[in-house]
C-alpha positions in Angstrom: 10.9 -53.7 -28.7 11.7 -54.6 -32.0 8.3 -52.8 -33.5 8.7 -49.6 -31.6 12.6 -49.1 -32.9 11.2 -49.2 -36.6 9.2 -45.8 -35.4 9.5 -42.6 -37.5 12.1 -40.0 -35.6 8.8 -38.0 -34.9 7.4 -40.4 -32.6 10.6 -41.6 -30.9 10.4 -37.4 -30.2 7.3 -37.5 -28.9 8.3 -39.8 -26.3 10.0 -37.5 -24.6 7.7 -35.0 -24.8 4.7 -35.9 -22.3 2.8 -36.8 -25.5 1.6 -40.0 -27.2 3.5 -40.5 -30.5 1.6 -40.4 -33.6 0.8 -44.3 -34.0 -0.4 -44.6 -30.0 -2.9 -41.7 -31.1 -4.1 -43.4 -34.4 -4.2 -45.9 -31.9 -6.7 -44.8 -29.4 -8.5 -42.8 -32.6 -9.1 -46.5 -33.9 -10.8 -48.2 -30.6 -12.9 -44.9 -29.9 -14.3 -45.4 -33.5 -15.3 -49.4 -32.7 -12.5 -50.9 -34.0 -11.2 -54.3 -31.8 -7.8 -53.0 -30.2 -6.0 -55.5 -32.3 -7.3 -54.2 -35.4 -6.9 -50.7 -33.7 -3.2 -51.5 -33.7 -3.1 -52.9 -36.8 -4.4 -49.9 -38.8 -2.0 -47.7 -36.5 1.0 -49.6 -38.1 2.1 -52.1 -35.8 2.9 -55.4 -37.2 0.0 -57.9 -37.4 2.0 -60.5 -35.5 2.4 -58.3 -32.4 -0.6 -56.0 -32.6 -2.2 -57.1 -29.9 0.8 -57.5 -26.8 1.7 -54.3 -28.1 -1.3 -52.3 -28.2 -2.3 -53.8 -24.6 1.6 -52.0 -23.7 0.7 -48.6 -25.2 -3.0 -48.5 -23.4 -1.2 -49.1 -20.2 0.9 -45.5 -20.4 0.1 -43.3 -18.5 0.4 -40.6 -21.5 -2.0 -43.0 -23.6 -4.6 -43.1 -20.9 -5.0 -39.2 -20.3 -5.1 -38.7 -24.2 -7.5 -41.8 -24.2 -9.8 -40.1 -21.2 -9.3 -36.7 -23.3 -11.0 -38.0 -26.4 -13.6 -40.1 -24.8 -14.5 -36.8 -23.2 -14.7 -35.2 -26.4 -16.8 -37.7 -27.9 -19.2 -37.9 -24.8 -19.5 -34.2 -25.1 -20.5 -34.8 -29.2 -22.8 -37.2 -28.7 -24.6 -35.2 -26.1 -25.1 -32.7 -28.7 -26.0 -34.8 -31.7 -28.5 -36.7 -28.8 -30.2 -33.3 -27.9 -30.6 -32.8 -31.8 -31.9 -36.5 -33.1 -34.4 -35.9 -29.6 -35.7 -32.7 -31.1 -36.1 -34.6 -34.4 -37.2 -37.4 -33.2 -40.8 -35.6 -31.7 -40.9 -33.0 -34.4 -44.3 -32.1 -35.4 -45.8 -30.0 -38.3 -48.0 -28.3 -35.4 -44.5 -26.8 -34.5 -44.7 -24.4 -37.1 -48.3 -23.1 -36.5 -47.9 -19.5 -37.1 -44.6 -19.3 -38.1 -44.9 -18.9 -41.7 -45.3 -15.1 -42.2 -47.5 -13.0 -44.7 -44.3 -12.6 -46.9 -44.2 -17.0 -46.7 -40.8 -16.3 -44.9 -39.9 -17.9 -41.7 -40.2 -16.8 -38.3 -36.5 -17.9 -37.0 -36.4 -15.9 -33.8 -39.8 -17.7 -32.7 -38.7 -21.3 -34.4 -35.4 -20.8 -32.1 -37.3 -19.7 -29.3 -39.6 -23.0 -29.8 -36.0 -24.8 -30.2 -37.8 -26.3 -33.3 -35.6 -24.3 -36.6 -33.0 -27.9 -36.1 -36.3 -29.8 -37.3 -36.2 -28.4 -40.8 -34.6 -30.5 -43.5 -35.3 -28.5 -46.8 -36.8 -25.3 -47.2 -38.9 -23.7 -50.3 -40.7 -20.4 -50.7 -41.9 -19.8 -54.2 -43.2 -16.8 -55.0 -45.3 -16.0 -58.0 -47.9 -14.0 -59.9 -51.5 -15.9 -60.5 -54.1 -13.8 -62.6 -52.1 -11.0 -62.2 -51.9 -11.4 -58.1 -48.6 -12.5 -56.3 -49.1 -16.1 -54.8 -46.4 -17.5 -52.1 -46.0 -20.9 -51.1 -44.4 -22.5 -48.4 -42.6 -25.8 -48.8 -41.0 -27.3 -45.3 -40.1 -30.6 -45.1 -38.9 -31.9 -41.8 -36.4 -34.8 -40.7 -37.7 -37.8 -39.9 -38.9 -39.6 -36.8 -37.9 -43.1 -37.8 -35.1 -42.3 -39.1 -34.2 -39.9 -36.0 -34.8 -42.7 -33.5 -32.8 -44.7 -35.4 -29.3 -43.3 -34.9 -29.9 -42.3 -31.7 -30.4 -45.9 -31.5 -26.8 -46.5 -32.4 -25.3 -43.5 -30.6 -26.3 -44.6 -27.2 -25.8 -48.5 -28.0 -29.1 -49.8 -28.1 -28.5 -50.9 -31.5 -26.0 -54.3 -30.9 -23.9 -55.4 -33.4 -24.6 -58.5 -34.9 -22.3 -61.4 -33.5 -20.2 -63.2 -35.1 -21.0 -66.0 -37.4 -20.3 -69.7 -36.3 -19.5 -70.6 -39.3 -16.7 -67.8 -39.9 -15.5 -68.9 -36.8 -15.3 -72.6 -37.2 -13.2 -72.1 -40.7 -11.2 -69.0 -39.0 -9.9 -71.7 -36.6 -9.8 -75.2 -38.7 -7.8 -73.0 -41.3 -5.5 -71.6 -38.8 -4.9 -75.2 -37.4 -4.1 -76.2 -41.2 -1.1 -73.9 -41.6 0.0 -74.5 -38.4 0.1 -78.5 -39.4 1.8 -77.4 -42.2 4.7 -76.3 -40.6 4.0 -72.3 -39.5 4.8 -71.2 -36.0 1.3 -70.3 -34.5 1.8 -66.5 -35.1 3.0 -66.5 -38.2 -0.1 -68.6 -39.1 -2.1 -66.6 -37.4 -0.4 -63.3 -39.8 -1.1 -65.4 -42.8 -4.6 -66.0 -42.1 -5.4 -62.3 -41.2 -3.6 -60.7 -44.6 -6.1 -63.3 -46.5 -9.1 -62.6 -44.2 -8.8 -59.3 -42.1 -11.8 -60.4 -40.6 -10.2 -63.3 -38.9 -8.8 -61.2 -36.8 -12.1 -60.6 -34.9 -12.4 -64.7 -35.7 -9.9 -65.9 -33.8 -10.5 -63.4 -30.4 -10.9 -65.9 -27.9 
């Protein structure tokens, strides 16, 4: 295909080597990120006017798919972790810390860690000072929040939908793609116009 011979030698290398090439992987990085698989393909370097047929080719490898599976794993495995954390955050209490500020004003970290509550600190102060004559510590902890917790792991497990598209962006998306195609452009090539003026057309004019 005429968009796969323009490859670097690197990746007509990698073909041979059980791997995906370097634009299938900026591929795959693209749609685990959120981005459509035409636009996926897009900012992988394939050509705007075959981005989609192509990137529907490349997902069907076999080599594509395991590195695919590979880093959905991966980012299953990271959320998980950053989940556990915002959880901890998100039920985080002040009460945690009862008697866990020492004489000195330092922090008790092996208790805190044996609470599982030290990921709930956000900043950390301990001034220490001489009143009258007498030494004075203070203890400053402030502690993520809540809202602000539940609100990413909101997003991180979908609850959070993105907003659909507009009407409106669609109705002009398709009546100015119909208007270079009157003009004289081949459908495609319209379609490539419309999408180098507007990237966001190309989510537009899915369907």
């Amino acid at each position: 295909m005429a968009d796969d011979d323009n490859q670097a030698p690197q990746e007509k290398h990698d073909r041979t080597s059980g791997e995906p090439t370097h634009r299938q992987r900026l591929l795959v990085e693209g749609i685990i990120t959120g981005k459509t698989q035409a636009q996926a393909a897009i900012d992988a370097g394939y050509s705007p006017k075959t981005a989609y047929s192509l990137a529907n080719e490349a997902l069907s490898n076999p080599k594509v798919q395991k590195y695919y599976q590979k880093r959905v794993d991966a980012a299953l495995t990271d959320t998980n972790e950053i989940a556990a954390v915002l959880t901890t955050q998100m039920r985080g209490d002040f009460a945690d810390f009862d008697g866990c500020i020492l004489d000195n004003g330092d922090l008790d970290w092996p208790e805190l860690r044996a609470r599982g509550v030290s990921r709930l600190i956000r900043k950390l102060k301990i001034t220490r000072r001489f009143v009258e004559g007498a030494p004075q510590v203070t203890t400053e902890i402030e502690i993520y929040s809540a809202q602000e917790a539940a609100k990413i792991h909101a997003q991180i497990h979908g609850m959070v939908k993105k907003a659909a598209a507009n009407p409106d962006d669609i109705a002009w998306a398709k009546a100015e793609l119909q208007r270079l195609i009157d003009a004289g452009y081949e459908r495609e090539d319209a379609k490539k116009l419309l999408i180098q003026a507007e990237p966001k057309a190309l989510d537009w004019l899915v369907g």
